[in-house]
C-alpha positions in Angstrom: 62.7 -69.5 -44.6 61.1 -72.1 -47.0 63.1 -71.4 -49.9 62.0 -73.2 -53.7 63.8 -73.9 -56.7 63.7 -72.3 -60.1 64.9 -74.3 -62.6 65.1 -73.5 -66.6 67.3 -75.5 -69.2 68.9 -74.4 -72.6 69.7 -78.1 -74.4 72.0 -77.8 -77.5 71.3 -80.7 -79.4 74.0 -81.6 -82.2 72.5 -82.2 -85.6 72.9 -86.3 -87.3 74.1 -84.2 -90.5 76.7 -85.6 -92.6 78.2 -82.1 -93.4 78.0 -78.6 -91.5 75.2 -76.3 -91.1 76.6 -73.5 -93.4 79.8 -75.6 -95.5 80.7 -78.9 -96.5 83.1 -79.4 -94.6 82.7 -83.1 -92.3 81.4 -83.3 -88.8 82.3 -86.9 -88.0 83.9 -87.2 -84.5 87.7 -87.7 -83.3 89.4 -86.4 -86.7 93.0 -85.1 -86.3 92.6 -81.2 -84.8 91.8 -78.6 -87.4 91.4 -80.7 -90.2 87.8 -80.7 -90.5 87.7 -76.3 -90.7 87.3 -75.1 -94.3 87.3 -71.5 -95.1 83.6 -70.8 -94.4 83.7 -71.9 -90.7 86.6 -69.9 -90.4 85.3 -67.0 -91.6 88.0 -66.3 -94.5 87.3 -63.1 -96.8 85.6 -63.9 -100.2 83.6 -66.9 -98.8 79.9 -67.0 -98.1 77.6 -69.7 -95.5 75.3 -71.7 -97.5 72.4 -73.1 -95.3 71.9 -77.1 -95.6 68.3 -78.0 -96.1 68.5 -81.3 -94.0 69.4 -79.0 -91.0 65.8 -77.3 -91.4 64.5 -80.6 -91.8 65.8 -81.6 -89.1 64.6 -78.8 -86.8 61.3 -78.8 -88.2 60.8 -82.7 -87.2 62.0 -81.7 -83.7 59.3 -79.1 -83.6 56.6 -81.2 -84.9 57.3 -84.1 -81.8 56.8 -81.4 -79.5 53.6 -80.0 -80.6 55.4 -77.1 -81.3 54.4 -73.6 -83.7 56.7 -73.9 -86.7 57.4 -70.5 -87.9 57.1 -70.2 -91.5 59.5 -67.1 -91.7 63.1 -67.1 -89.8 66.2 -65.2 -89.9 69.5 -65.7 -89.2 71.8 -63.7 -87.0 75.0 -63.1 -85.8 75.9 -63.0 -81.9 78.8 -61.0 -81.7 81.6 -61.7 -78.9 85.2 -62.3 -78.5 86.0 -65.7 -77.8 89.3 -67.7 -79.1 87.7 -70.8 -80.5 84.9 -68.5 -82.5 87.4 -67.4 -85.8 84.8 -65.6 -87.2 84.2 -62.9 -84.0 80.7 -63.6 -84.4 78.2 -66.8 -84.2 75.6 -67.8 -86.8 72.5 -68.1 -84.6 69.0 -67.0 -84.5 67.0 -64.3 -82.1 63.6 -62.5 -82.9 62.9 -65.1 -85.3 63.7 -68.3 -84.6 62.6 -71.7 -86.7 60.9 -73.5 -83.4 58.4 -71.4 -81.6 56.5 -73.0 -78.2 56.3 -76.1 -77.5 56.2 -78.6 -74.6 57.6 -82.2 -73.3 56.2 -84.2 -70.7 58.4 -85.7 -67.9 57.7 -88.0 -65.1 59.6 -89.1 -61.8 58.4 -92.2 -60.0 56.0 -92.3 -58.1 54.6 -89.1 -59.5 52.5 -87.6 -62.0 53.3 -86.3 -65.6 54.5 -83.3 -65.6 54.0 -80.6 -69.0 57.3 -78.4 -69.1 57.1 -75.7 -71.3 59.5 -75.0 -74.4 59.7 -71.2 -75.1 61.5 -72.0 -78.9 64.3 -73.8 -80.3 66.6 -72.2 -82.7 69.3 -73.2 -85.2 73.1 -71.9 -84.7 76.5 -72.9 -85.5 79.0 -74.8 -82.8 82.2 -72.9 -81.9 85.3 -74.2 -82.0 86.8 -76.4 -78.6 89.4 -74.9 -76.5 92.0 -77.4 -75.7 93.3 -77.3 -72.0 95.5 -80.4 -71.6 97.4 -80.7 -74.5 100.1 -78.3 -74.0 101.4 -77.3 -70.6 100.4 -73.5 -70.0 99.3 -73.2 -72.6 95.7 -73.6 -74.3 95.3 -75.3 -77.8 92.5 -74.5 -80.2 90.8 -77.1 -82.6 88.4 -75.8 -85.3 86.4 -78.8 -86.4 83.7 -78.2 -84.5 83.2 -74.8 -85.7 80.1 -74.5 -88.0 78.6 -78.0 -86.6 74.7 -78.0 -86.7 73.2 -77.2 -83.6 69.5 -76.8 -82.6 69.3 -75.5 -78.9 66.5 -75.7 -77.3 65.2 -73.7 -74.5 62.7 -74.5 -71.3 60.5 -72.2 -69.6 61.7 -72.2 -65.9 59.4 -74.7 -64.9 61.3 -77.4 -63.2 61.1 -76.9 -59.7 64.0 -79.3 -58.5 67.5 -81.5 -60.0 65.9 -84.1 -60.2 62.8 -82.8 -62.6 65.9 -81.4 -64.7 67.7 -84.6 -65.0 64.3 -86.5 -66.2 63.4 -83.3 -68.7 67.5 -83.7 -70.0 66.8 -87.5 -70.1 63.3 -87.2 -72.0 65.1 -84.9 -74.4 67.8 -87.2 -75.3 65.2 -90.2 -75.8 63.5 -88.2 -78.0 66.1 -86.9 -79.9 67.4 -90.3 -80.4 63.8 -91.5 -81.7 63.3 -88.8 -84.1 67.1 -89.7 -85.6 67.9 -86.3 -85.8 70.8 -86.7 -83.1 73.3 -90.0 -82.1 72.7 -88.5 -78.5 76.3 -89.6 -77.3 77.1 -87.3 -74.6 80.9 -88.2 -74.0 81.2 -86.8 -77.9 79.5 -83.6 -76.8 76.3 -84.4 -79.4 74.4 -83.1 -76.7 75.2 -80.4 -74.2 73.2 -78.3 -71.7 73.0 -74.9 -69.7 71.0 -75.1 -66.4 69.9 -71.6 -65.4 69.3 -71.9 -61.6 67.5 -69.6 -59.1 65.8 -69.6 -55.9 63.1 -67.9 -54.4 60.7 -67.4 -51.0 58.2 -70.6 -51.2 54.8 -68.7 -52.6 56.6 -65.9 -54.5 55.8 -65.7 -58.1 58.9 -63.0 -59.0 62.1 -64.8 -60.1 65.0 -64.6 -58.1 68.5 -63.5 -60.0 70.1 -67.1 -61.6 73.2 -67.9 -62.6 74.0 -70.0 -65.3 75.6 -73.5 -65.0 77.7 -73.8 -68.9 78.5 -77.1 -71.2 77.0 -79.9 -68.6 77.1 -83.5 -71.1 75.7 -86.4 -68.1 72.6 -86.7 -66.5 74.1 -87.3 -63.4 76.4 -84.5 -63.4 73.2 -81.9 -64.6 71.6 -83.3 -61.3 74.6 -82.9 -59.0 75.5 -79.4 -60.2 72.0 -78.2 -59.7 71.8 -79.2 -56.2 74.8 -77.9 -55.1 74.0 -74.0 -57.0 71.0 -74.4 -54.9 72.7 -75.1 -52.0 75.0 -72.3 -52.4 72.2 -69.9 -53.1 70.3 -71.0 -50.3 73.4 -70.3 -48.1 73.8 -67.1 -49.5 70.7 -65.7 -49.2 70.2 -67.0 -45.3 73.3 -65.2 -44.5 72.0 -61.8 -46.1 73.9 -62.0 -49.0 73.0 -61.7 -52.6 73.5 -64.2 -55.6 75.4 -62.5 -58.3 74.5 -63.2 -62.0 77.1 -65.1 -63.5 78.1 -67.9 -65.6 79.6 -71.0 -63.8 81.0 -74.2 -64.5 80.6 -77.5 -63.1 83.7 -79.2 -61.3 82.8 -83.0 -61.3 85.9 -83.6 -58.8 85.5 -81.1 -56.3 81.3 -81.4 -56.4 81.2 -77.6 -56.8 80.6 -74.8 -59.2 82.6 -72.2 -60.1 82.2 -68.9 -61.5 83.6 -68.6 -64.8 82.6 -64.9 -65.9 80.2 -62.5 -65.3 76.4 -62.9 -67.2 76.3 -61.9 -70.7 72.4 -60.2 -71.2 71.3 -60.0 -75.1 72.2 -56.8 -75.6 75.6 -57.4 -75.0 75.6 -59.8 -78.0 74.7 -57.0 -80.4 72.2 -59.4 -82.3 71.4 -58.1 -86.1 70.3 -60.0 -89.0 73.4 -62.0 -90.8 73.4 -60.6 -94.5 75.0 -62.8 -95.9 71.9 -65.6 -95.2 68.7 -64.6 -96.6 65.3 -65.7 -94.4 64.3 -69.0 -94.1 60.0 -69.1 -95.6 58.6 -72.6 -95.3 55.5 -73.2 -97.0 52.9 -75.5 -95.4 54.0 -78.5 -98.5 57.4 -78.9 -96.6 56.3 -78.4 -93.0 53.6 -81.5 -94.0 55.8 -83.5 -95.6 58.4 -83.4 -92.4 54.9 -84.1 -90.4 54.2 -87.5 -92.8 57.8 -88.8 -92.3 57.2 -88.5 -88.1 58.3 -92.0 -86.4 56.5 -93.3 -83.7 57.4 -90.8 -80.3 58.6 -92.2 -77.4 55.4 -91.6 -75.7 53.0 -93.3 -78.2 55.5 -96.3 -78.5 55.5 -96.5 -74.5 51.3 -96.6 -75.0 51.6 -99.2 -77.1 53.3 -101.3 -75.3 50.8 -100.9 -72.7 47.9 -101.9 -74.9 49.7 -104.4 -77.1 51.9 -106.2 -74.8 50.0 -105.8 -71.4 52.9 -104.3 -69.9 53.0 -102.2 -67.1 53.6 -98.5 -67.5 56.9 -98.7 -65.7 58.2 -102.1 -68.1 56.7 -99.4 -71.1 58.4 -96.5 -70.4 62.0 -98.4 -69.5 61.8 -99.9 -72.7 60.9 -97.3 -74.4 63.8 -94.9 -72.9 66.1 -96.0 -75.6 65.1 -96.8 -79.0 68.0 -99.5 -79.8 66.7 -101.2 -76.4 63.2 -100.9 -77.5 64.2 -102.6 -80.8 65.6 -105.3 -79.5 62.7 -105.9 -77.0 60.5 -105.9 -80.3 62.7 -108.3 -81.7 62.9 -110.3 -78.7 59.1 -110.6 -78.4 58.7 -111.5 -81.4 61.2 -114.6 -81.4 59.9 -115.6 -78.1 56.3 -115.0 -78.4 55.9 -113.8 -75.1 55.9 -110.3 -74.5 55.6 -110.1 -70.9 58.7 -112.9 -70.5 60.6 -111.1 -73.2 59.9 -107.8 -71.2 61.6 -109.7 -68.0 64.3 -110.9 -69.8 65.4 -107.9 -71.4 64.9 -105.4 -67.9 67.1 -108.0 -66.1 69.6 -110.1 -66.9 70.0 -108.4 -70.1 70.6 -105.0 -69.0 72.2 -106.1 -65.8 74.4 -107.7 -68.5 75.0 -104.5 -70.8 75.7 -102.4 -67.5 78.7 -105.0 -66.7 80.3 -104.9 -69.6 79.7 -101.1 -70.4 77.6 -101.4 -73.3 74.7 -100.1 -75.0 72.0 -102.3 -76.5 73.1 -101.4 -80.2 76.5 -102.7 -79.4 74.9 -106.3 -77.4 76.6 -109.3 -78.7 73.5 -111.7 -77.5 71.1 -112.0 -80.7 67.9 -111.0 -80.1 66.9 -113.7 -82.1 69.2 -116.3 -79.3 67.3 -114.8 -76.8 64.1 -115.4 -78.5 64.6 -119.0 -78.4 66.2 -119.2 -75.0 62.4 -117.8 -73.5 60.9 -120.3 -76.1 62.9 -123.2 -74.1 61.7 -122.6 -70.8 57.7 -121.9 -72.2 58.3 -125.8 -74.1 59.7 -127.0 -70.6 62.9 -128.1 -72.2 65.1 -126.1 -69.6 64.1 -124.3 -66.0 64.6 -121.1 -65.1 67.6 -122.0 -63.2 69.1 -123.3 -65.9 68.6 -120.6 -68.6 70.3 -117.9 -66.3 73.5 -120.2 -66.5 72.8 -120.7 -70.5 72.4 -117.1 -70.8 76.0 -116.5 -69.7 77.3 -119.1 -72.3 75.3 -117.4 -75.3 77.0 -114.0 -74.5 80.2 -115.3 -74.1 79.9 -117.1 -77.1 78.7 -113.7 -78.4 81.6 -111.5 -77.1 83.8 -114.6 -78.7 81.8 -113.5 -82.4 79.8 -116.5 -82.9 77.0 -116.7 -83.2 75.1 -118.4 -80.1 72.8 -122.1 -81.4 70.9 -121.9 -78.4 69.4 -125.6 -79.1 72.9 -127.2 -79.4 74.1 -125.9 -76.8 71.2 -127.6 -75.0 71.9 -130.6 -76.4 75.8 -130.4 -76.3 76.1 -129.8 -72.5 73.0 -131.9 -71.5 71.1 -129.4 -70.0 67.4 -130.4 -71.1 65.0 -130.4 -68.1 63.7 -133.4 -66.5 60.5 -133.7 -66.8 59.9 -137.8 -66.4 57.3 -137.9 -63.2 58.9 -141.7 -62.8 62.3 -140.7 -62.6 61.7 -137.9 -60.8 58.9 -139.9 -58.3 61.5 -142.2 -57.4 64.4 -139.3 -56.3 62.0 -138.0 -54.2 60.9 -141.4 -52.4 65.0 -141.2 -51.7 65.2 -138.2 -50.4 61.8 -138.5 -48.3 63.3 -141.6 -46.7 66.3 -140.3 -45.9 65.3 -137.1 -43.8 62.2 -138.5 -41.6 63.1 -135.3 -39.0 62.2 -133.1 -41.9 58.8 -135.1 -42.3 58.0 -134.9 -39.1 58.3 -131.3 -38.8 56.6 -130.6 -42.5 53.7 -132.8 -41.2 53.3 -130.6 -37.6 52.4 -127.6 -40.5 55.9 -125.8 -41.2 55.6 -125.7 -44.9 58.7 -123.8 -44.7 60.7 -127.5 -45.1 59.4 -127.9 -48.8 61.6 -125.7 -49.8 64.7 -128.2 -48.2 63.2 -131.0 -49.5 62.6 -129.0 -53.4 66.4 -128.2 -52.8 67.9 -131.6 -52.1 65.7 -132.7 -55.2 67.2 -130.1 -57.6 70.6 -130.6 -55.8 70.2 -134.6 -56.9 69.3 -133.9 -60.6 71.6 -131.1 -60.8 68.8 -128.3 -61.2 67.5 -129.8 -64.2 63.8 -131.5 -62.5 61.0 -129.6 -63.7 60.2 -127.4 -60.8 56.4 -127.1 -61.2 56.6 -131.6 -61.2 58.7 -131.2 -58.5 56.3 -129.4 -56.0 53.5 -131.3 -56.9 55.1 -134.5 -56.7 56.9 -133.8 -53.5 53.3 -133.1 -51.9 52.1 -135.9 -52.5 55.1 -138.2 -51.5 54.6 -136.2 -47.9 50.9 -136.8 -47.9 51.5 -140.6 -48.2 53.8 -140.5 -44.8 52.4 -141.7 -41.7 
């Protein structure tokens, strides 16, 4: 049987807010444990949430990118269920009325066309706590500062059809995210987090088939792996006459696997009713504007942009777009080099290939963008080759990782490195070189063109790669057209 894919994703998406959704207690990441938990987040008697207005802001800029309905009138609930790290027996979140009502997000995978994924809402709630599994040996430790951190979870339609869709939807989310400011996106702190729910089903069958739940996946790679294995296993369930259970699993990056960690809560088990200690949210159409006028530029109109502006292609577009420190630094790049297109190279390559080595991300680069800038300028103004800026470029970032600041013309100048570009010095190398290897002549002038590219070699070679490559060629023709 032709079995397909059912695919829907619940991202929670930690809030850039300086202090908790309901407190004031801190948020910032890697504090001692449980030093961060004031009374409110733990749910003491006598104390009562107060909701923080850049969290709605927040949400309501989220909803706006998506070309979602912002609801004017939402309510707060409590989820009730037993859990250690939730001191309160009960989580601040919302249900029937959330702030975020649909919406969509376009994805696309290479080679294919967009894709429109459906967002059924996204809804503000308060984190738990973290349960603590290697700190003490059998026994489980419990830190509190997470508790009462700003989250805004958003929720697909089950419209993604494989793990790779997922992956990209996950990936699009976190660009975006990042673009609006709203979250740091840094997965290994756990700023953003998701929950695949996973099904299968006959090929051509429009009802669902039951899905489990994959819980508290933070890498795109690991979102993609997990998926395909729950498939996998459904698959093999179902062909043996078996029937998926609904549960809740976890993902086991060791083993490759998924494993069940409790049965599948439904909604009525979470006794939802309106929190009374929060009154409803009403936003009048003054605020929701004003969050509207304050909109960056989106990911996707940026990635347009650089189509029309710079002429680049709409892969270059969209990889520079992905991340918004890269695409500043592309801007500023550009901008130093006056070449968009070169700067575009320049960045997608050695650049990158450069922040992947050393583990990096383009906020943390220690190359200048403005170093950069002039490095492209030197090979437009023919003062270096190509050849020769690759090795240049791993002087300026070392220089950079050292914490100085890279003189790009200096270093030039220092080490010797400007091209050669004299057509009588470089004339006469050739009429060496030509003289020296007639067996190559021979064969270049019997039509194997092939043998420029020794003779170009054994000039570079001589002049220690600094020739002008362009004056090379075209002298190197003509020194073979004068041989008899």
């Amino acid at each position: 049987m032709q079995w397909e894919a059912v695919i829907g994703l619940e991202v929670h998406v930690q809030l850039a807010t300086k202090s908790k959704i309901f407190s004031g207690a801190a948020t910032a990441f890697g504090a001692e444990p449980n030093t961060q938990a004031c009374p409110v987040d733990l749910g003491l008697p006598g104390v009562l949430p107060v909701l923080n207005e850049e969290v709605v802001r927040m949400a309501v800029t989220f909803g706006l990118a998506i070309g979602a309905e912002i609801n004017p009138y939402s309510v707060f609930d409590r989820k009730n269920y037993f859990y250690p790290d939730l001191p309160k027996g009960y989580q601040i979140s919302q249900f029937a009325d959330p702030i975020v009502g649909r919406g969509h997000l376009t994805i696309q995978l290479e080679g294919q066309p967009p894709r429109r994924v459906e967002i059924t809402r996204a809804h503000l709630e308060e984190d738990a706590g973290k349960s603590l599994h290697e700190a003490f040996a059998g026994k489980t430790g419990i830190d509190l500062n997470r508790a009462g951190t700003p989250l805004l979870e958003v929720v697909s339609e089950p419209d993604l059809r494989s793990a790779a869709e997922a992956a990209a939807y996950f990936r699009q989310m976190h660009s975006l995210v990042r673009h609006l400011k709203i979250c740091d996106g840094n997965l290994a702190e756990g700023s953003m987090r998701c929950d695949a729910n996973v099904s299968v089903r006959p090929r051509g069958q429009t009802e669902l088939g039951e899905r489990t739940e994959i819980k508290n996946v933070n890498s795109f790679r690991f979102l993609e792996l997990a998926i395909n294995y729950e498939i996998e296993r459904q698959i093999h369930i179902l062909d043996a006459g078996g029937r998926v259970e609904r549960d809740t699993r976890l993902y086991d990056a060791e083993r490759n696997e998924t494993r069940s960690m409790r049965s599948k809560e439904l909604s009525n088990d979470y006794r939802y009713f309106p929190d009374p200690d929060l009154l409803p949210v009403h936003l009048d159409e003054a605020f929701i504007e004003s969050v509207r006028r304050e909109l960056p530029e989106l990911p996707g109109e940026k990635q347009a942009r650089y189509q029309s502006e710079f002429g680049l292609s709409d892969y270059d577009a969209g990889f520079l777009t992905q991340d918004p420190d890269l695409a500043g630094y592309y801007e500023a790049v550009a901008a130093s080099a006056g070449d968009a297109k070169l700067a575009a190279n320049w960045v997608m390559g050695e650049l990158s290939a450069a922040l992947n080595r050393a583990d990096l991300t383009p906020d943390a680069c220690p190359l200048p963008a403005a170093s950069l800038g002039t490095l492209i300028r030197r090979i437009q103004d023919g003062t270096i080759s190509g050849k020769i800026a690759k090795g240049l470029f791993e002087k300026l970032w070392s220089a950079g990782v050292d914490g100085q600041t890279p003189d790009v013309d200096a270093i030039i100048e220092s080490e010797g490195l400007t091209q050669v570009s004299d057509t009588g010095e470089i004339a006469a190398i050739i009429d060496e070189i030509v003289a020296a290897n007639p067996a190559q002549v021979e064969q270049f002038k019997t039509g194997k063109e092939k043998v420029l590219g020794f003779f170009v070699g054994q000039v570079m070679k001589a002049t220690q790669g600094k020739a002008n490559p362009q004056m090379v060629n075209e002298l190197l023709r003509e020194a073979l057209a004068r041989q008899d």
